[in-house]
C-alpha positions in Angstrom: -4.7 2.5 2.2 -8.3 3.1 3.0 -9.4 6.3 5.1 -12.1 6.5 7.7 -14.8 7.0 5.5 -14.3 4.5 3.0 -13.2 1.6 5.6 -16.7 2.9 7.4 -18.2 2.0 4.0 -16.5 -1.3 4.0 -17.7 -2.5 7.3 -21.0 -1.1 7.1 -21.1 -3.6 3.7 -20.4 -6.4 6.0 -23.0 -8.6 7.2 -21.4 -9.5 10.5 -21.6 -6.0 11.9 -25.5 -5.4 10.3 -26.6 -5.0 13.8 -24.5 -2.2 14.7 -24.9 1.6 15.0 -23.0 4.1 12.7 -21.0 4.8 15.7 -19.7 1.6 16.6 -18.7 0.9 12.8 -17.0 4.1 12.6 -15.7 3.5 15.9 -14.2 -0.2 14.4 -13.2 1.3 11.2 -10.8 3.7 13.2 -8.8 0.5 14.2 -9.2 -1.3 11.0 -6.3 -1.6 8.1 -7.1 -3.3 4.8 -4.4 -5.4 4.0 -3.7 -7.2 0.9 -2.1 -10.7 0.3 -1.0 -12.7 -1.8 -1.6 -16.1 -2.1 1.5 -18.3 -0.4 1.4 -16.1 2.4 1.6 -17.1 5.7 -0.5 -15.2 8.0 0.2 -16.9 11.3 1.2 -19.9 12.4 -0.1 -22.9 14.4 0.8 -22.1 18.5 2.2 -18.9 17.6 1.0 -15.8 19.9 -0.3 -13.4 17.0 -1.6 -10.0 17.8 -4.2 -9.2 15.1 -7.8 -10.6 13.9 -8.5 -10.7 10.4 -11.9 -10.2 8.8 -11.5 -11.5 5.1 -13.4 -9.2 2.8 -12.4 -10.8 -0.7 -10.2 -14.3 -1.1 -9.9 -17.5 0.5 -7.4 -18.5 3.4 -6.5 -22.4 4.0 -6.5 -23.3 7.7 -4.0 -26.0 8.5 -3.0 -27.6 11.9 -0.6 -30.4 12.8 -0.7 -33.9 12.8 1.6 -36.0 14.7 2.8 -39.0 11.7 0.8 -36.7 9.3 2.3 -33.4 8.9 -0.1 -30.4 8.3 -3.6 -30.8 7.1 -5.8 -28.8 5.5 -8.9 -28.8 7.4 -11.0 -25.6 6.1 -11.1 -22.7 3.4 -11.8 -19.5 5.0 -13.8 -17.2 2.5 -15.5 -13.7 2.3 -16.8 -12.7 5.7 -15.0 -15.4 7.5 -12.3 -14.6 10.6 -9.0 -16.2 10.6 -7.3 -15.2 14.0 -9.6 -14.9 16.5 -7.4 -16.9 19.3 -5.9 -13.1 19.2 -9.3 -12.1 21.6 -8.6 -15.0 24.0 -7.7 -13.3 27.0 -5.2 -16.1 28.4 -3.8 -18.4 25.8 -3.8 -16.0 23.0 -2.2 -19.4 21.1 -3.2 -19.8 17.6 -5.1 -22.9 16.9 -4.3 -23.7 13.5 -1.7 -22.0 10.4 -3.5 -19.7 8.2 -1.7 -19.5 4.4 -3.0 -17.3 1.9 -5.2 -19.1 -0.7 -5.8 -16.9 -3.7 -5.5 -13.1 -3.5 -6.9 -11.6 -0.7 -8.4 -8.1 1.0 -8.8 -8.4 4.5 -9.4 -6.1 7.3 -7.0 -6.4 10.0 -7.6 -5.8 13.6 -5.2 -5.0 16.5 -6.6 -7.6 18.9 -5.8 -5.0 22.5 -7.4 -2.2 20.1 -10.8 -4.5 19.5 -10.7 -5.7 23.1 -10.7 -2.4 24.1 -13.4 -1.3 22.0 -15.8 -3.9 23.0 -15.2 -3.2 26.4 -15.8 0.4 26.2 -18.8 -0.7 24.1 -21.0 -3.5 25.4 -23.5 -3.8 22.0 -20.2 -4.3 19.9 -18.2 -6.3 22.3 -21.7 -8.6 21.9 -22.0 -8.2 18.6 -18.7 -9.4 18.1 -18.2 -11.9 20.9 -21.5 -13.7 19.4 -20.0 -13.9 15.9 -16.6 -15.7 16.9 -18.7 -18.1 19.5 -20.5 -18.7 16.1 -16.7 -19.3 14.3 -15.3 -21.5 17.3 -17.9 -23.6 17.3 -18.2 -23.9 14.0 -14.0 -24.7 13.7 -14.5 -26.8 16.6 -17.2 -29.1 14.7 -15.0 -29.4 11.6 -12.0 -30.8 13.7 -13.9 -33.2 15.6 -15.6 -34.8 12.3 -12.3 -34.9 10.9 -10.7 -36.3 13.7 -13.4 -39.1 13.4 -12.8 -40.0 10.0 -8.9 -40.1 10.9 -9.8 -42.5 13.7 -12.0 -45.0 11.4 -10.0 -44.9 9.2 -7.4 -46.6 11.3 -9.1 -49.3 12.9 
């Protein structure tokens, strides 16, 4: 287990928060964990309610969701510097899109969802900071789905 200096250290290595002040990092590093996981693990899983965020810092995470007729897909690898979680910061559904299974070993850090809430709300830069990043994340997820949704669809007409 990391203490506050050296988790400082690791999110002030991290290009996502770049933009930040020494404070704000310090202030996120207070709420981070680093976890570590092996691959076969499963993090989450698909329309679960799931309480943290993870920030991967080393390793690879498959995302799979459901198929009706198809079972589970795979539909991404999350790597370095990718989130896998972030339905956690909805404020409503909270519902996790898609299962998250541990590709190869992994270091993440590992956010308490209310904590981060409340530490972007307390701090505006961060909770825009952050809040721009994951828009960056959905829409990216979001784009991946839809393409392979597509190529389902063609391929069954």
């Amino acid at each position: 287990m990391l203490n506050l200096s050296q988790t400082t250290a690791v999110i002030q290595s991290i290009p996502w928060f770049l933009d930040l002040s020494h404070e704000s990092m310090t202030r996120l590093a207070a709420i981070a964990e680093m976890v570590s996981l092996e691959p076969g693990v499963t993090i989450f899983h698909e329309g679960d309610q799931h309480p943290h965020l993870y920030l991967i810092f080393e390793g690879k995470v498959r995302l799979e969701s459901f198929v009706p007729g198809r079972g589970s897909l795979p539909f991404s690898i999350a790597e370095a510097f990718d989130v896998v979680g972030w339905s956690s910061l909805t404020p409503v559904v909270r519902q996790m899109t898609c299962t998250a299974i541990v590709e190869s070993s992994s270091k993440m850090l590992k956010f308490s969802a209310q904590s981060l809430m409340a530490c972007c709300e307390s701090d505006c830069f961060l909770g825009f900071v952050i809040m721009r990043r994951l828009a960056n994340i959905v829409a990216s997820r979001l784009l991946t789905h839809r393409l392979q949704l597509l190529e389902i669809i063609s391929c069954h007409k």
